[in-house]
MIVEX-142156 format. One line per field, with one value per residue: x negated, z, y of N, C-alpha, C in turn. Coordinates in Angstrom, 1 decimal, padded with zeros to 4 digits, m for minus. Layout:
nx	X | ...
nz	Z | ...
ny	Y | ...
cax	X | ...
caz	Z | ...
cay	Y | ...
cx	X | ...
cz	Z | ...
cy	Y | ...
END
This chain:
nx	m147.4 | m149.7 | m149.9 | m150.5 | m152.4 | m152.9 | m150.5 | m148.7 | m150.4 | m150.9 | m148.3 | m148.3 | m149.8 | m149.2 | m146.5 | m147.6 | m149.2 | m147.0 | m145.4 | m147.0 | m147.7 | m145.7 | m145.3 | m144.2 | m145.4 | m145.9 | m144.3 | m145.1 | m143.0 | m140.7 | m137.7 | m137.9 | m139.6 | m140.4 | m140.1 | m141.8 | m145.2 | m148.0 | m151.5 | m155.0 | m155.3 | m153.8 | m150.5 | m149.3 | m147.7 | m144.1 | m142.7 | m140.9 | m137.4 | m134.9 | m131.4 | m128.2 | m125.5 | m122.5 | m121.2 | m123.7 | m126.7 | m129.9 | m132.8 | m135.3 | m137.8 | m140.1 | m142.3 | m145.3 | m146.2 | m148.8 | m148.3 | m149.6 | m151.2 | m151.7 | m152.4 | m154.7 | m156.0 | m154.9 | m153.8 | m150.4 | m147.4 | m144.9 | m142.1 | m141.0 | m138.2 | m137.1 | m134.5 | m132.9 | m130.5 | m130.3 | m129.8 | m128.3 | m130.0
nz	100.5 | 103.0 | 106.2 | 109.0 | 111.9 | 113.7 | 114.5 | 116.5 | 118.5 | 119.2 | 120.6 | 122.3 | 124.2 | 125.0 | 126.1 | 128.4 | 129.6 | 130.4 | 132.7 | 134.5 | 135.5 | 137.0 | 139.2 | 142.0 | 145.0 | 148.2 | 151.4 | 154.8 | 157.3 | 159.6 | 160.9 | 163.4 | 165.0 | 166.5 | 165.5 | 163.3 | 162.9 | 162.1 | 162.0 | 163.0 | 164.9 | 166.6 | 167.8 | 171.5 | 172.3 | 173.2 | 176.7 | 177.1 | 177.3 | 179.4 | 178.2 | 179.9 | 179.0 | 179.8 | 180.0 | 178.9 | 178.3 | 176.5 | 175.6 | 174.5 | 172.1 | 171.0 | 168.8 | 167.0 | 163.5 | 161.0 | 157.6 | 155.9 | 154.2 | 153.9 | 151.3 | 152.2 | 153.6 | 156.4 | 158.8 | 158.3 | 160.6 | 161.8 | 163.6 | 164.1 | 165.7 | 167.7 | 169.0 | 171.0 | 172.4 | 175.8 | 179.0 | 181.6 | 185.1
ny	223.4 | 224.3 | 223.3 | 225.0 | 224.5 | 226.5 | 228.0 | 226.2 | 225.9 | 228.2 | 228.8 | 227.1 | 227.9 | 230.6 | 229.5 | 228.3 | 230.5 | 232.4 | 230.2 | 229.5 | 232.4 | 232.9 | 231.5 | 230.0 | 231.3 | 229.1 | 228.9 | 228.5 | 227.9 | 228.1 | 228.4 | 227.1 | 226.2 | 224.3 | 221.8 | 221.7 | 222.4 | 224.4 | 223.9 | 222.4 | 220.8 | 218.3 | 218.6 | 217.9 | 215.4 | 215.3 | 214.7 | 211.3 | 211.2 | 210.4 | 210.2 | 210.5 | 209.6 | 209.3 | 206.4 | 205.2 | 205.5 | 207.0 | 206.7 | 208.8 | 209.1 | 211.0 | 212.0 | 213.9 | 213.9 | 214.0 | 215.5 | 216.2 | 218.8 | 222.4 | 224.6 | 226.3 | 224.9 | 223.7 | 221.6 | 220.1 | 219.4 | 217.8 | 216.8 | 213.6 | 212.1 | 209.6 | 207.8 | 205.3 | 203.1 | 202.4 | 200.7 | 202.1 | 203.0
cax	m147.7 | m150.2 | m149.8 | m151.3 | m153.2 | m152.9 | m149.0 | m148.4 | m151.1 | m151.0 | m147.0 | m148.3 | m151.0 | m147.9 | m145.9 | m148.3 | m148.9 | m145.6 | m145.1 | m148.8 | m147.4 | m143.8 | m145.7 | m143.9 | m146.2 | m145.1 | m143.7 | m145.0 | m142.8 | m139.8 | m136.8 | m137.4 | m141.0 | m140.1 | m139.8 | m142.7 | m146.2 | m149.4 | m152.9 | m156.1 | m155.2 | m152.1 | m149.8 | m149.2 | m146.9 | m143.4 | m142.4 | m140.4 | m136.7 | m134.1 | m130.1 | m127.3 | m124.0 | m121.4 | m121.0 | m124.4 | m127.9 | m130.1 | m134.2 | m135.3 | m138.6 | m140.7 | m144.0 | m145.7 | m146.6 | m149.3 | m147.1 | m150.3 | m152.2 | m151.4 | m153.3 | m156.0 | m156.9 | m154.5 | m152.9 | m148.8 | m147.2 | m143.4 | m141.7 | m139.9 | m137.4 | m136.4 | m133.3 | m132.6 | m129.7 | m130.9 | m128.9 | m128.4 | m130.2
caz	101.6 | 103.8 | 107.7 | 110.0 | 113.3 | 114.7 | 115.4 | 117.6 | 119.8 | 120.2 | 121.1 | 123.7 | 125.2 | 125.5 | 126.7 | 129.3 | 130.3 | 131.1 | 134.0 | 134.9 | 136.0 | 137.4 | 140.0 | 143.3 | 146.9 | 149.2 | 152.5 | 155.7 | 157.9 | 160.0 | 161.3 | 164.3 | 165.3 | 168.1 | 164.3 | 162.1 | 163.5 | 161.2 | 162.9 | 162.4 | 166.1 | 166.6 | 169.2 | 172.6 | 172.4 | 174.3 | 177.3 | 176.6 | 178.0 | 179.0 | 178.4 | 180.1 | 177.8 | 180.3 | 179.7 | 178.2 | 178.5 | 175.4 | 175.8 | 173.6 | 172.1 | 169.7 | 168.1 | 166.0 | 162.6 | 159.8 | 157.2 | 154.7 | 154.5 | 153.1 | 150.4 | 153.0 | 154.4 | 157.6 | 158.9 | 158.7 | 161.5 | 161.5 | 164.9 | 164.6 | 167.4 | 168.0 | 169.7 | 171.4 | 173.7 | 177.1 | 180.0 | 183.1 | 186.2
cay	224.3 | 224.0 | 222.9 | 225.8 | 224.3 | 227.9 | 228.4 | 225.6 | 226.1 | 229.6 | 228.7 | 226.3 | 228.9 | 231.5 | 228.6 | 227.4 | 231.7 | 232.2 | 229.2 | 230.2 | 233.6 | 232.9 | 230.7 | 230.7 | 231.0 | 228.3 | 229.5 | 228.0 | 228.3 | 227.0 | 228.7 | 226.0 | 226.0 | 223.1 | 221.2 | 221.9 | 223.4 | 224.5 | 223.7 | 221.7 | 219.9 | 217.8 | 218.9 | 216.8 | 214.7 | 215.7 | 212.8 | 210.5 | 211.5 | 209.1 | 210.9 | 209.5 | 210.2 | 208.7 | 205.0 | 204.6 | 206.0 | 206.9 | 207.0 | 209.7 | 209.5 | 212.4 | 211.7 | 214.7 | 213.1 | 214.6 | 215.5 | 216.7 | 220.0 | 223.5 | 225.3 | 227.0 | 223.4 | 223.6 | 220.6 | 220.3 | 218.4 | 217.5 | 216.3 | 212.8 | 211.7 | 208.1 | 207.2 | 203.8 | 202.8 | 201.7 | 200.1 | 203.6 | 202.8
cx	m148.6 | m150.2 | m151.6 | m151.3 | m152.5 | m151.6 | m148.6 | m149.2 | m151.4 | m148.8 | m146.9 | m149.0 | m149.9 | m146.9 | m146.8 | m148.9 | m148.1 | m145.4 | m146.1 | m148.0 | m146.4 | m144.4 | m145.4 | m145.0 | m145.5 | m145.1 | m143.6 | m144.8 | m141.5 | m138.9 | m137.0 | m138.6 | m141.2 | m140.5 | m140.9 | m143.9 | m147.4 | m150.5 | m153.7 | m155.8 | m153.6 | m151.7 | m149.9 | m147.7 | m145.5 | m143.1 | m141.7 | m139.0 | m135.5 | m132.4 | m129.0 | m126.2 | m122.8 | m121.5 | m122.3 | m125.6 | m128.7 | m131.3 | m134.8 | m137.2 | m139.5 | m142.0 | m144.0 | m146.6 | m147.6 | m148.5 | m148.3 | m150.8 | m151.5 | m153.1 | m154.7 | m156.3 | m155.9 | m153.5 | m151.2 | m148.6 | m145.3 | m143.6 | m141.0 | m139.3 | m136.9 | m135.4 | m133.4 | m131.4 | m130.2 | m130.0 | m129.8 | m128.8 | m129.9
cz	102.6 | 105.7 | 108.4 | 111.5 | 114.6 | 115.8 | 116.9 | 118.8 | 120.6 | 120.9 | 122.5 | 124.4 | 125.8 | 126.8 | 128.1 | 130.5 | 130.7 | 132.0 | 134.7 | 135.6 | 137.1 | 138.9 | 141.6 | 144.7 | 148.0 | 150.4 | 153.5 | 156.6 | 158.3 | 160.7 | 163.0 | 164.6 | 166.5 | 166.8 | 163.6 | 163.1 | 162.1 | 161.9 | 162.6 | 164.0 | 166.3 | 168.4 | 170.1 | 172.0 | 173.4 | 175.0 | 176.7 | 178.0 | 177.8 | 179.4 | 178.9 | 179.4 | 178.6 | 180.6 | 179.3 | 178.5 | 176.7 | 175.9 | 174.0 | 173.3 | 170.8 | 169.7 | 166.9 | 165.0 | 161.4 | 158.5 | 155.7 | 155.3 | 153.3 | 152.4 | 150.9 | 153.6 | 155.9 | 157.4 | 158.9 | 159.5 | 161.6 | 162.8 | 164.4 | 165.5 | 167.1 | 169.2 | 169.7 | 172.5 | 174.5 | 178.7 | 181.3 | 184.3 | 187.2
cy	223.7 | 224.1 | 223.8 | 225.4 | 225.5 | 228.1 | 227.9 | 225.5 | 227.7 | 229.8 | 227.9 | 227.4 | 230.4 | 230.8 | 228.6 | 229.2 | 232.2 | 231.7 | 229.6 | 231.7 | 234.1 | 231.9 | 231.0 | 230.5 | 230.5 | 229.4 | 228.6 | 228.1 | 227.9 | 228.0 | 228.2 | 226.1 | 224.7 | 221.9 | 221.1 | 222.6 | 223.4 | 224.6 | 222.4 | 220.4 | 219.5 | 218.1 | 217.9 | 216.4 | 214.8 | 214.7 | 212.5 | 210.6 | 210.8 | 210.0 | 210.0 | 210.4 | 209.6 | 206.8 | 204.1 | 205.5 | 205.9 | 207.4 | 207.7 | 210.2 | 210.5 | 212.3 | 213.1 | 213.8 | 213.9 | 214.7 | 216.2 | 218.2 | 221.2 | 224.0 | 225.8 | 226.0 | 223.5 | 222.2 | 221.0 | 219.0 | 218.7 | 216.5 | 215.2 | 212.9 | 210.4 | 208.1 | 205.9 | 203.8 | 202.3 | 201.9 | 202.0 | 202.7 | 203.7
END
């Protein structure tokens, strides 16, 4: 019997139409917007705010970080926050 080329590649081209179709569209977008922003310009930067918790003080800083680009070329930016303990004056 002879070995037919055809099957398996018209099994991949089905295969490969199928996932091709089912293709989900990201969703840019945040519950939190204080969290995540979309724009070609990076936000300011919020100050730098120092909490006192009773016994102890905690300086609280938040840097906006590039986080890569969506599909239409816009920047993504994601909020860090750093915590430090620091003596209460």
């Amino acid at each position: 019997m002879r070995f037919s080329p055809i099957l398996p590649v018209l099994a991949l081209a089905t295969l490969i139409a199928g996932c091709a179709g089912s293709a989900i569209a990201p969703n840019y977008t945040s519950q939190n917007p204080d969290i995540m922003r979309i724009g070609n310009e990076r936000p300011a930067d919020p100050q730098v705010e120092t909490e006192n918790l009773g016994s102890y003080c905690v300086k609280v800083t938040e840097t906006w970080n590039e986080q890569g680009e969506t599909p239409d070329g816009q920047q993504l930016w994601a909020l860090d926050t750093q915590r430090s303990v620091v003596p209460c004056n």
